[in-house]
MIDOSE-1310 file (N, C-alpha, C; in nm, 2 decimals, decimal comma, always signed):
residues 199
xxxx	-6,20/-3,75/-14,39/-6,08/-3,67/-14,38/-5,97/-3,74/-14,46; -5,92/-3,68/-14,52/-5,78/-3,71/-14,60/-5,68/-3,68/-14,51; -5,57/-3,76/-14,51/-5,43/-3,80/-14,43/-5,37/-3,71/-14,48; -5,30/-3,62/-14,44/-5,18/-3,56/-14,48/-5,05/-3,63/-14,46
xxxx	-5,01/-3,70/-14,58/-4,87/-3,75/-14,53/-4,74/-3,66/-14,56; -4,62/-3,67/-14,52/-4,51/-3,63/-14,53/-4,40/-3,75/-14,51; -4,32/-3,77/-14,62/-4,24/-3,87/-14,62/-4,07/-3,79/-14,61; -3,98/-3,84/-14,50/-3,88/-3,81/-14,50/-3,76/-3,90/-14,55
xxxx	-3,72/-3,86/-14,67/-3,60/-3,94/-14,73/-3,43/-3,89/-14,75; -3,34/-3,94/-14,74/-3,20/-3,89/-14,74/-3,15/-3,96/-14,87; -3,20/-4,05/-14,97/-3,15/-4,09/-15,02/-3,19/-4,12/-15,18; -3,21/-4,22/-15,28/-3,28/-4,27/-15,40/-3,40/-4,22/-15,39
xxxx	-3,45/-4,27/-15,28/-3,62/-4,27/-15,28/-3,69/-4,41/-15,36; -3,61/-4,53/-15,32/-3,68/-4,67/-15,40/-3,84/-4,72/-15,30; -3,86/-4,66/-15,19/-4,01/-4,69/-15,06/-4,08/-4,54/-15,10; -3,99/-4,44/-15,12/-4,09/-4,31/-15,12/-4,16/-4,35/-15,27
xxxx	-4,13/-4,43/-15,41/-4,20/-4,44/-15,54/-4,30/-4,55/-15,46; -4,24/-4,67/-15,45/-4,33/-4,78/-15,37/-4,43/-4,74/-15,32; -4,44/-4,60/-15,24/-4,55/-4,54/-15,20/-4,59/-4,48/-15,25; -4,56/-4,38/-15,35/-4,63/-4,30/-15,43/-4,74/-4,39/-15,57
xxxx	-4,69/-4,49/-15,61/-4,74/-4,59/-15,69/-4,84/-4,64/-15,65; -4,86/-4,68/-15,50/-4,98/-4,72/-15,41/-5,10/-4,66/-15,35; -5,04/-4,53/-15,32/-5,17/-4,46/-15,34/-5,19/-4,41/-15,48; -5,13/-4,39/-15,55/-5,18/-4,37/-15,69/-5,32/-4,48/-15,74
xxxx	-5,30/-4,59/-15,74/-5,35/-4,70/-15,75/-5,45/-4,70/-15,65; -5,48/-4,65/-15,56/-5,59/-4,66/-15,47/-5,67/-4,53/-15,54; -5,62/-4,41/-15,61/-5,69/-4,34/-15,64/-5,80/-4,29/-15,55; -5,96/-4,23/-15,59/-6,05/-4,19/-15,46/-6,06/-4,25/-15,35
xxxx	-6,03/-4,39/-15,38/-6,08/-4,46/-15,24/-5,91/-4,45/-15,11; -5,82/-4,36/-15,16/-5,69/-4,30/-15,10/-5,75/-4,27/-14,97; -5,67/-4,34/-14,85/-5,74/-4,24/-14,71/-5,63/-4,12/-14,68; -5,54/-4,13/-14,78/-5,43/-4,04/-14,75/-5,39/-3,98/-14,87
xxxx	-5,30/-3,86/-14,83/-5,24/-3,82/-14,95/-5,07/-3,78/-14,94; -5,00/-3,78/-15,04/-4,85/-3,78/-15,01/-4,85/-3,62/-15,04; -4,86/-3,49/-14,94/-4,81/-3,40/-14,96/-4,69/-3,34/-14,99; -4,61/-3,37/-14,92/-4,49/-3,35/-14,91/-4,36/-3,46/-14,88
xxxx	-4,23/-3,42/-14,93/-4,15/-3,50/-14,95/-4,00/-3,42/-14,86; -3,97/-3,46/-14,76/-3,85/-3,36/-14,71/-3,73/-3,42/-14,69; -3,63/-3,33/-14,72/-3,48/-3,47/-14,73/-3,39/-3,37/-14,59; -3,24/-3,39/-14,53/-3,17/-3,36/-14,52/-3,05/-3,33/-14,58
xxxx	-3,09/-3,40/-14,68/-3,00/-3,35/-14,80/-3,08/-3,25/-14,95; -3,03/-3,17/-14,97/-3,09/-3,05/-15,06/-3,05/-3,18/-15,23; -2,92/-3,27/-15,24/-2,95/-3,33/-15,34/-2,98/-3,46/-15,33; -3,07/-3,50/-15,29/-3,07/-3,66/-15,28/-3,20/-3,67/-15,35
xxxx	-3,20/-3,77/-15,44/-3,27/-3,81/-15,53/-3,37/-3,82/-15,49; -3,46/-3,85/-15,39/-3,60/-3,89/-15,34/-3,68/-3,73/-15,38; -3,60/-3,58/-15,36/-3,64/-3,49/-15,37/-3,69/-3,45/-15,56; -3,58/-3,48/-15,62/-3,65/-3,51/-15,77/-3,76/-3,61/-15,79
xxxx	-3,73/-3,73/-15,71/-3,86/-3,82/-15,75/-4,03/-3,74/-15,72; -3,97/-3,69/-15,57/-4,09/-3,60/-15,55/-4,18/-3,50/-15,64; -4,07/-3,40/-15,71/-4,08/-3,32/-15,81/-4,14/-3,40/-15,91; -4,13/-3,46/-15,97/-4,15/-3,56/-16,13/-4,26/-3,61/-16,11
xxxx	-4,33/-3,63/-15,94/-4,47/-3,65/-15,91/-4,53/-3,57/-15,87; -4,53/-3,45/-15,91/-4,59/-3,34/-15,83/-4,59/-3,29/-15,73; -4,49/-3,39/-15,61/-4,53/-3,34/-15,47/-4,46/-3,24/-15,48; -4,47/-3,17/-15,33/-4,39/-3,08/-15,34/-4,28/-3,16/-15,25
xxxx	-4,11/-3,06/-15,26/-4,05/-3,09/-15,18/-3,94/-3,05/-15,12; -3,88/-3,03/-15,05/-3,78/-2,94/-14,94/-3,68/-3,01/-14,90; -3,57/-2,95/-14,85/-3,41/-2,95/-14,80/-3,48/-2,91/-14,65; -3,40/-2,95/-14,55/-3,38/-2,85/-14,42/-3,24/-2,93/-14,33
xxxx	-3,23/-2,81/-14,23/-3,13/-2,84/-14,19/-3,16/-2,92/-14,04; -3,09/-3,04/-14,05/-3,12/-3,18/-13,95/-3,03/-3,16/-13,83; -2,95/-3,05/-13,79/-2,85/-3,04/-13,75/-2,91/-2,97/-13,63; -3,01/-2,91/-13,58/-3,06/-2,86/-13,51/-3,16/-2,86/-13,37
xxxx	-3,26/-2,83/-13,32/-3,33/-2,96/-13,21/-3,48/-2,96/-13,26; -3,47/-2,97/-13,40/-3,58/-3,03/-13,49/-3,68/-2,92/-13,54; -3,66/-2,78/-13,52/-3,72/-2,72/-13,52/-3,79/-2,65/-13,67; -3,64/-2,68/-13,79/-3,65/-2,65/-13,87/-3,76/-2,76/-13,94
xxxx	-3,74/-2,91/-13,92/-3,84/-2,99/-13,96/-3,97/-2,97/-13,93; -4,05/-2,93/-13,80/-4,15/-2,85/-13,76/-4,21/-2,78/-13,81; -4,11/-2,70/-13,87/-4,19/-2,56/-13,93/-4,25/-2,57/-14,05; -4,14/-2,71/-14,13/-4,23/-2,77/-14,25/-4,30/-2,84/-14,26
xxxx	-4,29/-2,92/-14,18/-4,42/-3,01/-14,14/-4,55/-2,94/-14,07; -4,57/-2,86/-14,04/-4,63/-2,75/-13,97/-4,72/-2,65/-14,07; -4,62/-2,61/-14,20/-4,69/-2,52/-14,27/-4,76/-2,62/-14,39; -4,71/-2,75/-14,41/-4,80/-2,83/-14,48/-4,91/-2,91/-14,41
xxxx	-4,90/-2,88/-14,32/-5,08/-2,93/-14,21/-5,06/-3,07/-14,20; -4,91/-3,11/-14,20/-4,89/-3,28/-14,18/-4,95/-3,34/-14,06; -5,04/-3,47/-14,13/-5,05/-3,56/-14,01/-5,06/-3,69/-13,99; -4,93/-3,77/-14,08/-4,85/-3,82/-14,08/-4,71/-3,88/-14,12
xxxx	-4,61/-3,84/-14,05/-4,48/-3,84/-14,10/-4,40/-4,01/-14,11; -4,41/-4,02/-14,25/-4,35/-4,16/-14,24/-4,19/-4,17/-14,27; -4,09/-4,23/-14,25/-3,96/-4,24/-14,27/-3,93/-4,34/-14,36; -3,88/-4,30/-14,50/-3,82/-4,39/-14,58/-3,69/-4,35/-14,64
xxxx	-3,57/-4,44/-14,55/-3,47/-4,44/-14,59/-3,40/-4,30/-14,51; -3,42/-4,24/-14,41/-3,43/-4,12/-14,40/-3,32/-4,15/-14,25; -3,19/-4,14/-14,27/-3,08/-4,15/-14,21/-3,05/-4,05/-14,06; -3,14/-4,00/-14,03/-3,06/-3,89/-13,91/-3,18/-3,94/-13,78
xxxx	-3,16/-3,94/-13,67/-3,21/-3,92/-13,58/-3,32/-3,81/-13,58; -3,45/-3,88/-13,55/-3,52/-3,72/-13,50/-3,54/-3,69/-13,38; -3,53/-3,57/-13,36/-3,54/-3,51/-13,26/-3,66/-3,49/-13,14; -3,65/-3,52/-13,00/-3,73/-3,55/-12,92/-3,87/-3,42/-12,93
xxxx	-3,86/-3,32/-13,00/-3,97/-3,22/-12,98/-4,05/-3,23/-13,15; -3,99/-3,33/-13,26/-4,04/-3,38/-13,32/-4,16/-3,48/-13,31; -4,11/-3,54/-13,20/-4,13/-3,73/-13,18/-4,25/-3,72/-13,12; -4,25/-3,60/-13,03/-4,32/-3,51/-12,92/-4,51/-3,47/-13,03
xxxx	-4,44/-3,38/-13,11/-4,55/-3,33/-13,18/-4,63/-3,43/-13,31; -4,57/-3,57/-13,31/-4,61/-3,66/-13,41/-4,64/-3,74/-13,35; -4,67/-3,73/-13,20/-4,65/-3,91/-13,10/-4,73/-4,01/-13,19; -4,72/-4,09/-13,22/-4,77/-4,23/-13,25/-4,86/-4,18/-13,39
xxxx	-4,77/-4,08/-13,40/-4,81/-4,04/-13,60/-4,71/-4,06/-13,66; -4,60/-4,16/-13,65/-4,45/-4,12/-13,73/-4,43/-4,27/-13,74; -4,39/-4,37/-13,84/-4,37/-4,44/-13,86/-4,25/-4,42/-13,94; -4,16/-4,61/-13,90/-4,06/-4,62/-13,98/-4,05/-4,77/-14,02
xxxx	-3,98/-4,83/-14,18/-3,95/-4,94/-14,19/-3,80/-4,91/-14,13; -3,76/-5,11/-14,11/-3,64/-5,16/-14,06/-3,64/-5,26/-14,18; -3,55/-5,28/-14,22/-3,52/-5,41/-14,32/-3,45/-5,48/-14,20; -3,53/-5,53/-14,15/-3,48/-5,64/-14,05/-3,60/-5,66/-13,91
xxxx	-3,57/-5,81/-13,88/-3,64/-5,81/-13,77/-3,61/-5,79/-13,63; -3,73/-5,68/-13,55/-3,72/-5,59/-13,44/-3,74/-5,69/-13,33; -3,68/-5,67/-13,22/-3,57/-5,61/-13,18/-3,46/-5,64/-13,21; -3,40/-5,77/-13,26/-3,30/-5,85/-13,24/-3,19/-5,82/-13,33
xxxx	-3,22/-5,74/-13,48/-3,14/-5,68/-13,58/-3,15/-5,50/-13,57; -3,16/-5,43/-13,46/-3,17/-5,26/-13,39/-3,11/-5,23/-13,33; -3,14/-5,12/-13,34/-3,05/-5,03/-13,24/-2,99/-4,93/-13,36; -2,91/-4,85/-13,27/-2,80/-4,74/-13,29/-2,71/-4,78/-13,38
xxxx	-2,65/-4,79/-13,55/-2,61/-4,83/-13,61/-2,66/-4,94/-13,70; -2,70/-5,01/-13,67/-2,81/-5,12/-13,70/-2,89/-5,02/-13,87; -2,83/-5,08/-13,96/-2,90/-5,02/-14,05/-2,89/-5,03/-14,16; -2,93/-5,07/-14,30/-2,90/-5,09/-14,45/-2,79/-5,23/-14,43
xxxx	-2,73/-5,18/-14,49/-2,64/-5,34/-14,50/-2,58/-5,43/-14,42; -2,54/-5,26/-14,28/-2,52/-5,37/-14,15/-2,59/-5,47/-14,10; -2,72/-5,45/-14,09/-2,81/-5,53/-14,08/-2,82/-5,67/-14,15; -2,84/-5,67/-14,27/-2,78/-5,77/-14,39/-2,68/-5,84/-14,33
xxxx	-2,57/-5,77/-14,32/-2,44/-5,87/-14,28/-2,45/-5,92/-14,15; -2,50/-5,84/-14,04/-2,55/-5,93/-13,91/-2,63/-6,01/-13,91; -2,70/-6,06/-14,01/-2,81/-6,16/-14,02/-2,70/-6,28/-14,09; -2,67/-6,20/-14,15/-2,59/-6,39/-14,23/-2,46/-6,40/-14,14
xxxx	-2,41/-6,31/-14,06/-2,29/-6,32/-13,99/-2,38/-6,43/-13,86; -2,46/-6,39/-13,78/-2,50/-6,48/-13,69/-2,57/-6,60/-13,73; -2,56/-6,61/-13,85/-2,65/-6,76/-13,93/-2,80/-6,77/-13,89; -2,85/-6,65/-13,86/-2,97/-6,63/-13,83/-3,07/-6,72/-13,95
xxxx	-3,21/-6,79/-13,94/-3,30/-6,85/-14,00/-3,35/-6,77/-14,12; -3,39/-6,69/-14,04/-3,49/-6,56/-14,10/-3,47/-6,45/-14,06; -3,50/-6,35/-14,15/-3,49/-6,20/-14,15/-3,60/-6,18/-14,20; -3,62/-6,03/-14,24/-3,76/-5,96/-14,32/-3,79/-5,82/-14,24
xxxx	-3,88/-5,78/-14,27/-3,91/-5,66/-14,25/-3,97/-5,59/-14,14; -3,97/-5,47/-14,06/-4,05/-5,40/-13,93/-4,09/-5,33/-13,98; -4,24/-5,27/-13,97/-4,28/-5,17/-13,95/-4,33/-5,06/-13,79; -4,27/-5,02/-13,75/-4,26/-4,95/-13,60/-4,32/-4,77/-13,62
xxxx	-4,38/-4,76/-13,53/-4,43/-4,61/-13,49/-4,24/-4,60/-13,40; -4,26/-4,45/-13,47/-4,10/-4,41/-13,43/-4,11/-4,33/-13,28; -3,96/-4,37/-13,20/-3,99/-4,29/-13,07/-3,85/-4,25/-13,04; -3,80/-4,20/-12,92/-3,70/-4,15/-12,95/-3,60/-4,26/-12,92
xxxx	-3,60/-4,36/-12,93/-3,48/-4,49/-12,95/-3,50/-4,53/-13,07; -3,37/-4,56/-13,15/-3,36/-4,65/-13,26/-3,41/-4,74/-13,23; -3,51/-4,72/-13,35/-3,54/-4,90/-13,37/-3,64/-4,94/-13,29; -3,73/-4,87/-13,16/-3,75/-4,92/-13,05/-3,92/-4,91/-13,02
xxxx	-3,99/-4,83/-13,12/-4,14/-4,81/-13,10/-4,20/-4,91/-13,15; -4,31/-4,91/-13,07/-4,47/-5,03/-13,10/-4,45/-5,11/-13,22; -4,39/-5,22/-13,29/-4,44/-5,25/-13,39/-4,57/-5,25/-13,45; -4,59/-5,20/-13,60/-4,74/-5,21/-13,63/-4,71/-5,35/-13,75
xxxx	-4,59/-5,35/-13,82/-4,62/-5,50/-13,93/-4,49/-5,53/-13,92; -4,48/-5,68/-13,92/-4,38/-5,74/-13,95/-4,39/-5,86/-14,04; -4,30/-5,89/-14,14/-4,30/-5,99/-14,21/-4,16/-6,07/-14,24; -4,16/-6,21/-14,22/-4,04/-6,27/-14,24/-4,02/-6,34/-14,36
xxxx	-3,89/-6,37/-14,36/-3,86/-6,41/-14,51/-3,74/-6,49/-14,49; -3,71/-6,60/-14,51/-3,64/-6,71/-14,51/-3,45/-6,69/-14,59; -3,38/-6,71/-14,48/-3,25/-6,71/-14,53/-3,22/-6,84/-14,59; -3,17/-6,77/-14,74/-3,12/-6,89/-14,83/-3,00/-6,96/-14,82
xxxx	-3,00/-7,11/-14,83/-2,84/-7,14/-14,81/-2,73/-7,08/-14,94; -2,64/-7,03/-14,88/-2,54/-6,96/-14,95/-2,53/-6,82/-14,95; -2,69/-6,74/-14,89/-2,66/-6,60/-14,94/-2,60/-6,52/-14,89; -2,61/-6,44/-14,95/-2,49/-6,34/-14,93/-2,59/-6,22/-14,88
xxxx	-2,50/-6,11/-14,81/-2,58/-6,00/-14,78/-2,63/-5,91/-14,90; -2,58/-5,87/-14,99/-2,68/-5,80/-15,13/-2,74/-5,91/-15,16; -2,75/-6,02/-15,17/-2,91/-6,10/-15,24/-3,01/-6,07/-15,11; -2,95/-6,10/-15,00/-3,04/-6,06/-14,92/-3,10/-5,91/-14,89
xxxx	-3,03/-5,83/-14,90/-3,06/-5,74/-14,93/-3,18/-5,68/-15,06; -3,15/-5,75/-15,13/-3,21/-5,73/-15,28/-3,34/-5,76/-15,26; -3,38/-5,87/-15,17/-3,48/-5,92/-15,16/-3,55/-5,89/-15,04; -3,47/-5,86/-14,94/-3,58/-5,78/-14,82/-3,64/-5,62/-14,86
xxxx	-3,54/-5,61/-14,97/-3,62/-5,46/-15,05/-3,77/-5,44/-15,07; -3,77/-5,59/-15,20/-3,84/-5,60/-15,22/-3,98/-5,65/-15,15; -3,95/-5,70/-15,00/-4,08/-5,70/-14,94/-4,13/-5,59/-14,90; -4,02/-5,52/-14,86/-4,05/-5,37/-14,83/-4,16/-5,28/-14,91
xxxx	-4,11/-5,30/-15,00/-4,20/-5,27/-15,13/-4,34/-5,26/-15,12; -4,38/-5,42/-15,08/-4,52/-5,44/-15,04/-4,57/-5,42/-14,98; -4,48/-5,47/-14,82/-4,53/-5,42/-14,71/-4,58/-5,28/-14,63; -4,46/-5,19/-14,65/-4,46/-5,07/-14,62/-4,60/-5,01/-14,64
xxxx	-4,59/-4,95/-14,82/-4,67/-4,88/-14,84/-4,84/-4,92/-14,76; -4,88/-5,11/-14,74/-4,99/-5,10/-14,70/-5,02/-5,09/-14,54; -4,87/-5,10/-14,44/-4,90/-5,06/-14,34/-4,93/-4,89/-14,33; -4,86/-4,82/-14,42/-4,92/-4,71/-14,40/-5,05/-4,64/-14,42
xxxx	-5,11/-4,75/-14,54/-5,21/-4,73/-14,57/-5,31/-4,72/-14,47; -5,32/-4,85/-14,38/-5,37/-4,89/-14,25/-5,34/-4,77/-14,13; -5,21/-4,74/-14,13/-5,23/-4,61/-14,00/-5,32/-4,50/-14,04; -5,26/-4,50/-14,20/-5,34/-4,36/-14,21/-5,49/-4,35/-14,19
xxxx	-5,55/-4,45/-14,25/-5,71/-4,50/-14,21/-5,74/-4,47/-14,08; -5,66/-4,53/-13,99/-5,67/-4,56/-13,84/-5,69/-4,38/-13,76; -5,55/-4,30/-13,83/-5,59/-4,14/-13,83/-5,68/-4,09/-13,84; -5,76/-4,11/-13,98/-5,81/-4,06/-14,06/-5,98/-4,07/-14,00
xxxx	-5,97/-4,19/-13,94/-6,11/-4,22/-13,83/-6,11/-4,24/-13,76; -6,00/-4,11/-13,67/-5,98/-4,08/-13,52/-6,01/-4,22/-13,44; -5,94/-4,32/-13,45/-5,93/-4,42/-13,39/-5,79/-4,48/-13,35; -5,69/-4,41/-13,35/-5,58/-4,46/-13,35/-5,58/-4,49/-13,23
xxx	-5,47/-4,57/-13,16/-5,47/-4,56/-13,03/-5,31/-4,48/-12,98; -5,41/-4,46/-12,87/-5,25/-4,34/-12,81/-5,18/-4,46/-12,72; -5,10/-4,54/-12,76/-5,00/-4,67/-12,72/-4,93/-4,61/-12,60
């Protein structure tokens, strides 16, 4: 069985290429595939990145109790929605129809840099504002609290004396980079031979 993935982005799309580059590179031995690409915004760049790789990809309106997301995820036979960069709350009849199929990265380490606002650079600046040691990366199955499902990967990475929050930033990106795409590689497997566990 091939994974159906669907990635939801609001923004660049610098995790949605990171992903698309990774399974590219795994080629046949792919347990997944990146079907679709869906934004809340009709221009945010992650949706041309989409296009330029063939996926396909869509606008919908986020403003709702998720239903319009549903119907696209729905008519592409998704069955797993990963979140990259992807700014809005989802909706409890989403969270509902994906249980412990929905994954998200945090540039930052869970629980202690989450929650409700907690996010892109805030995060950054709350790490060097509390002189925290280390920061780095979450990977979490998503639920309906920010920030707050099962971790599946975490990786840390050492705060340098002097930095600043864009170098830090610059650089938790880039583990992201790594990390992400192969946690998802791993859920999708885990899908893919009905082995996942219902947490």
């Amino acid at each position: 069985m091939t994974v159906r993935i669907a990635v939801l982005a609001s923004g660049r799309g610098s995790n949605l290429k990171a992903l698309i580059d990774h399974f590219s590179k795994l080629g046949e031995h792919a347990p997944a595939a990146i079907e679709l690409v869906a934004s809340n915004r009709p221009g945010a760049p992650a949706l041309d990145r989409a296009r330029a790789a063939g996926i396909a990809a869509e606008s919908f309106n986020a403003g709702d109790d998720g239903s319009a997301l549903i119907e696209i995820l729905e008519r592409h036979a998704i069955d797993l929605v990963v979140l990259a960069g992807y700014m809005k709350h989802i909706p409890a009849p989403v969270i509902s129809r994906w249980n412990n199929r929905m994954i998200n990265v945090h540039p930052g380490l869970l629980p202690e840099f989450g929650g409700a606002g907690m996010y892109g650079a805030r995060v950054h600046t709350a790490v060097i504002e509390r002189k925290a040691p280390a920061t780095g990366v979450t990977v979490h199955l998503v639920d309906e609290e920010f920030d707050h499902g099962p971790i599946v990967a975490q990786w840390k990475i050492p705060v340098l004396p002097g930095e600043s929050a864009e170098s830090l930033a610059e650089r938790v990106l880039e583990v992201e980079h790594i990390v992400y795409p192969r946690a998802v590689e791993m859920v999708a497997t885990l899908i893919g031979r009905k082995i996942f566990a219902n947490l």
